[in-house]
N, C-alpha and C positions, 0 to 999 in steps of 0.2 A: 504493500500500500504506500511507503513512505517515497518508494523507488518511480510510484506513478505520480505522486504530487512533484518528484523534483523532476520527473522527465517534464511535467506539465510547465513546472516553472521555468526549464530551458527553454521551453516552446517560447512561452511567452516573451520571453527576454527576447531570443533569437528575433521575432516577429515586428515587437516594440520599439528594441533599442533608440529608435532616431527618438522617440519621444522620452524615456527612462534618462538618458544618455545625457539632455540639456538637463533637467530636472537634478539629478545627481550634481551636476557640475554646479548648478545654481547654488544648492546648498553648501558644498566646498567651497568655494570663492565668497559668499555669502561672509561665511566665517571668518577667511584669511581677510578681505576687506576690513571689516569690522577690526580684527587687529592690529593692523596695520594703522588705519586711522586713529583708531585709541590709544596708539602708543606715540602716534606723533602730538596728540591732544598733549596726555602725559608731559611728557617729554618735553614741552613747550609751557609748561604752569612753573611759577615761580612762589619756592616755599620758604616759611619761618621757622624754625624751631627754638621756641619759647619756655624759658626754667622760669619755673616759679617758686620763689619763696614764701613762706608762709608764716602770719604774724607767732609767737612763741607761744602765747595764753589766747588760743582758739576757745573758744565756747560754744561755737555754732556745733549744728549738730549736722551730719551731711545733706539737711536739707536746704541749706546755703546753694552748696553743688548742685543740688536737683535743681533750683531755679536758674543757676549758671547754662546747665546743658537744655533747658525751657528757650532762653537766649538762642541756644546753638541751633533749635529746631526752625528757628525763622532762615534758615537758606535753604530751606525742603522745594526741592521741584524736579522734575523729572524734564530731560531735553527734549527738545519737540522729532519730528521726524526729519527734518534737514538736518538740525543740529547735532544728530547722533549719527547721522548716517552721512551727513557728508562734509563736518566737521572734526567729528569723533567725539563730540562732548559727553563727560561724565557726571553724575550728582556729586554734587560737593561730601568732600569726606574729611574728618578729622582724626587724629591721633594720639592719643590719649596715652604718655608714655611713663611709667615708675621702673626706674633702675638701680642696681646695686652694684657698686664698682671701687674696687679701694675700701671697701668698708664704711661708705659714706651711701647715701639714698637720694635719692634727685628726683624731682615730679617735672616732666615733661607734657609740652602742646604743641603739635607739631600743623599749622593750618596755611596755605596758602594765603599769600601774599594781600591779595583782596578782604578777607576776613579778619586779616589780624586785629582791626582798632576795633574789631566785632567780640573777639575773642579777650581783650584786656581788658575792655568796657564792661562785659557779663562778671567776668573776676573782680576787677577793683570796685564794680556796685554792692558784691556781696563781701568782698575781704578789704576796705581802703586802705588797708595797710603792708597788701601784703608786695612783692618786688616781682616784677617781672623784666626780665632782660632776654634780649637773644643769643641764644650759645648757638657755637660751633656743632656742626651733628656729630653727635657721638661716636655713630655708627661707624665712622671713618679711622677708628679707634679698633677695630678688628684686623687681627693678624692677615694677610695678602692672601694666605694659604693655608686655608681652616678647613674643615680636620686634616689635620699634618700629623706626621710624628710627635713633632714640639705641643700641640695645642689639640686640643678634641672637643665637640661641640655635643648638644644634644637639645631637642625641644623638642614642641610638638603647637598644635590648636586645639581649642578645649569648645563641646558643644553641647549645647544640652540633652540631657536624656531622654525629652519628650516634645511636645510639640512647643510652638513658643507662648503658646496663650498660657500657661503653666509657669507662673512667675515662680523664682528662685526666695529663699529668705533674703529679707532687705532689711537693712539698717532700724527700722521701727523696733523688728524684734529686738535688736542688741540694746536699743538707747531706749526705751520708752518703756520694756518691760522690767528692767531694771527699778525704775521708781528715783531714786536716788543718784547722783553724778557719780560719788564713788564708787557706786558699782555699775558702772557703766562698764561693756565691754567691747570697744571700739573692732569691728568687724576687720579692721587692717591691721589691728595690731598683731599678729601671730605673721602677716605677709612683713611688718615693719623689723620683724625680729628675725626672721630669713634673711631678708637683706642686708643687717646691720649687721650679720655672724660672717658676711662670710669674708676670704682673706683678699689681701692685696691683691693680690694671682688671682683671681673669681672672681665672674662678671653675672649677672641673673638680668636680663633684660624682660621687661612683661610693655606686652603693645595693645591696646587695646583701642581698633580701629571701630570708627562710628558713621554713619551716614542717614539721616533724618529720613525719613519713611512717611508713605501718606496713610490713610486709614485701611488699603485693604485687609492687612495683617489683622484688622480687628474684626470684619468682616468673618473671615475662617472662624474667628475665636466664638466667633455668636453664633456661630454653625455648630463648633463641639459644644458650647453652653446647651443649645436648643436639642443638641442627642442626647447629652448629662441627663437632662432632667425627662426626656421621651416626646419635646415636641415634634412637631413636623417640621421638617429643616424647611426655613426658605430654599427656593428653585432661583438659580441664576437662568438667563434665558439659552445658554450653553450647556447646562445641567439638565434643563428640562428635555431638550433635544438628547442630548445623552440617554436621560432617562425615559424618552420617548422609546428610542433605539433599544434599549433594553428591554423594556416592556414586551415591544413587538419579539423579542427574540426570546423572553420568556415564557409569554403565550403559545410560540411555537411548540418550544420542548414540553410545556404541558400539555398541549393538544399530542402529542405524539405519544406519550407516557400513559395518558387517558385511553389512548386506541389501545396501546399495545397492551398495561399491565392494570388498564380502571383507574377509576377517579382517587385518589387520597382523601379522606377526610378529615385525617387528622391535620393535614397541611393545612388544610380549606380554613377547621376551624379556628388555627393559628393566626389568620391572617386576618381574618374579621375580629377574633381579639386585638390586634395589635393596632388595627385603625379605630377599634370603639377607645382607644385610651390616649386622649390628646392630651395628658402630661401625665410624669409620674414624680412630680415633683415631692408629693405628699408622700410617696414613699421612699424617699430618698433616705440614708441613714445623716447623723448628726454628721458623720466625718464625711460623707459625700455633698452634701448642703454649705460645708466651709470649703470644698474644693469651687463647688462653684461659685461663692461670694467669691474668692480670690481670686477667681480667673476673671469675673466681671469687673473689681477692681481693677485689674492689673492691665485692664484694656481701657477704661479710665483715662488714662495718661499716653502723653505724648511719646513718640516711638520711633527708635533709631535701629537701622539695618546693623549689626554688632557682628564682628569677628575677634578674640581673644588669640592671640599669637604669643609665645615666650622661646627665652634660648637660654642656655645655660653653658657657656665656655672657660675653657682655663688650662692652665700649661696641663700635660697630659699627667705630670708626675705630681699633679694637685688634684685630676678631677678629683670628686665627692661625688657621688652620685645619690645619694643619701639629698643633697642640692635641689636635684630635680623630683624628686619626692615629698620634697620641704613646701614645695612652691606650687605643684598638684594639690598635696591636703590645706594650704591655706584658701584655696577657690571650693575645697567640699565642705568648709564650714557654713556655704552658703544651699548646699541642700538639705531636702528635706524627700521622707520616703513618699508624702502623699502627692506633693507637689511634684517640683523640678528640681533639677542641680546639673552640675557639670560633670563633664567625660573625657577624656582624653581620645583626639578624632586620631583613631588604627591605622590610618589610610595616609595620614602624613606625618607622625610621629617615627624614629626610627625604632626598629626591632622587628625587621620583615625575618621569616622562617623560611626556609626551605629552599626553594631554589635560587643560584645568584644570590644570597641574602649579601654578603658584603658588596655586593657592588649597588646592589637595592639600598642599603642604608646610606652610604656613603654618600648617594643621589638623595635620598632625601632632606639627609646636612645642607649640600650644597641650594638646595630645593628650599632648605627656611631658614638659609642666614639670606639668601637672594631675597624672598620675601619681605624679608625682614627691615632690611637694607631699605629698599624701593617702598617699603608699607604697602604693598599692593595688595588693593581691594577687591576680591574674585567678585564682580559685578554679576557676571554671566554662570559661575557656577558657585553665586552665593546659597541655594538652597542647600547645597550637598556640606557648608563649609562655615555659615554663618546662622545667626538667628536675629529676631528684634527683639530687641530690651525696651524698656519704657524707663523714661528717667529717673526714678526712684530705684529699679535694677542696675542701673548705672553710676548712681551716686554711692549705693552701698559698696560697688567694686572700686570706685575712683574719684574720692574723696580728698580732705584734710585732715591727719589724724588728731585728735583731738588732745588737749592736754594732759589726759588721761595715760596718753600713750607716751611711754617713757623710755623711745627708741634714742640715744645718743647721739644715731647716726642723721637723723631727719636735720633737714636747712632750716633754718629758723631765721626770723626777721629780728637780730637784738634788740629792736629800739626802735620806737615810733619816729617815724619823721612828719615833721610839723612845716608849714610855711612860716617865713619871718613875721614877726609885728606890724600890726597893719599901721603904728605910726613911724616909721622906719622912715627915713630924709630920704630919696632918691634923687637928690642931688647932692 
């Protein structure tokens, strides 16, 4: 049987070709176009990479930062179809960088040139005191020839375990459940004390790339809400066509099942149970009823396209690997079993098995210091590689630590600066 569908499908081709033939080629060039143009768009943007310091006696609680990145949501747009197609343009994206190097800690904002006084404005309204200056990229700071003998690298990208309407624990739990400031427990602090252990020789870089998103991400999310509880999903008019398509092909295979083996009734009577009960919300358990408040909140808020990137390098006869261990479990104190949390994505971390595996790893070193390098935002295969956060997700990962945190290593602003006296002689 399989031997007659493939002779049928040579047939086909054989016959076709002149019309298969452009078709194929459309979508290959398709692709390589789109590249090519993206990369010269790229290539052509002129960027900032902005340290900021932070006043010594923070008090704010990271919802300072959540209105900061509320700020960043206003360059949200999507390019029209000239401008992606015969410009190369991309949606604006930001960089969101915390380092550890020397044994010192550094909070980076890495934004295109246009944005910047966008970017200092959101800062200095919520920290006045805090410095922001432009440094040198760091990244330029990597050995020529990494993993070398001399030097070995490792990292990976971190995704969630579930869909993205499933928000992670955010900063509320840490600061609010508490009661009290001194018992506050700043959700960075365990990332703040990784960073500050480790030695001159070891570097821990964490990127955490952002790009502002319109509402469909919440669309889907009102889809799982409305299955959670057993409503009838809204039909998109693409869905309903689908579901049209389906229909008609499952009336078939029961009209055939009916001829050949008689009617089901137990099917039957399945199915008109399940359309007499337009919710089941009332049966929901306590802990299924807080999944969905949460997921409705967490769609709430304004929402950014997110990819989490880190690397961990250092002379060979220093790694730690214990290092990249350290820096995984400070991102799982943000999950939770009912909810979401983060993972380590298999598919570009190293530690391939079995075949080629050293030359597979090797490639995918060079695969995420390059990334890394460039910050490149997988536009096109962000489903398989990124998720959306909502700002409150984002302030709990990439925040100020609070005075509470009693990292050594963190920059600190010593001393308020003031303007002169307003009766100062200027002459």
């Amino acid at each position: 049987m399989l031997s007659s569908a493939f002779k049928i499908a040579l047939k086909i081709v054989g016959e076709y070709w002149w019309i298969l033939a452009p078709v194929a080629l459309f979508f290959i060039f398709k692709g390589l176009w789109l590249d090519y143009i993206q990369s010269k768009f790229i290539n052509n943007l002129k960027w900032s990479v902005l340290e900021i310091k932070f006043p010594k006696d923070v008090k704010k609680t990271p919802k300072a930062m959540e209105q900061i990145f509320a700020g960043f949501h206003g360059t949200e747009g999507d390019p029209s179809f000239t401008e992606k197609w015969f410009k190369g343009e991309l949606p604006v994206w930001f960089s969101l960088e915390i380092i550890g190097r020397n044994g010192d800690i550094h909070f980076f904002i890495r934004t295109q040139e246009d944005f910047r006084n966008l970017v200092e404005a959101q800062i200095y309204a919520q920290y006045p005191d805090a410095e922001i200056n432009e440094a040198e990229d760091y990244v330029t700071s990597l050995p020529p020839k990494i993993p070398s003998k001399d030097y070995d690298v490792w990292g990976t990208e971190l995704i969630l375990a579930k869909e993205d309407a499933y928000p992670i624990r955010t900063y509320p739990y840490f600061f609010e459940e508490a009661g009290k400031e001194e018992e506050r427990v700043d959700p960075l602090a365990s990332l703040s004390e990784v960073l500050n252990s480790v030695t001159p020789d070891e570097h821990i870089w964490i990127q955490i790339l952002v790009s502002p998103t319109d509402d469909k991400w919440k669309e889907e999310a009102e889809k799982l809400v409305e299955k959670l509880i057993g409503k009838k999903v809204t039909r998109t008019p693409r869905g309903m066509m689908l579901e049209e398509v389906h229909g008609w092909a499952e009336a078939l295979r029961e009209t055939l099942h009916e001829f050949f083996f008689g009617r089901s009734e137990e099917k039957s009577s399945l199915k008109e149970k399940e359309k007499s009960l337009e919710s089941l919300m009332q049966f929901l358990t306590p802990g299924q009823k807080d999944v969905v408040t949460a997921i409705e909140k967490n769609i709430s808020k304004l929402g950014f396209k997110t990819l989490i990137r880190f690397i961990y390098w250092a002379k060979s006869d220093m790694f730690n690997s214990a290092n990249k261990a350290a820096v995984i479990g400070s991102f799982k104190q943000f999950n939770t079993q009912n909810l979401n949390g983060f993972k380590s994505n298999k598919k570009i971390k190293p530690g391939a098995k079995f075949l080629f595996k050293n030359r597979r790893n090797f490639s995918r070193k060079l695969n995420l210091i390059s990334n890394y390098k460039k910050r490149s935002f997988p536009f096109r295969s962000f489903s398989s590689r990124g998720f959306v956060f909502n700002t409150e997700e984002l302030a709990s990962i990439y925040h100020v630590p609070g005075r509470f945190v009693e990292a050594e290593a963190l920059p600190r602003v010593e001393a308020k600066k003031k303007g002169p006296p307003s009766g100062l002689p200027t002459e």
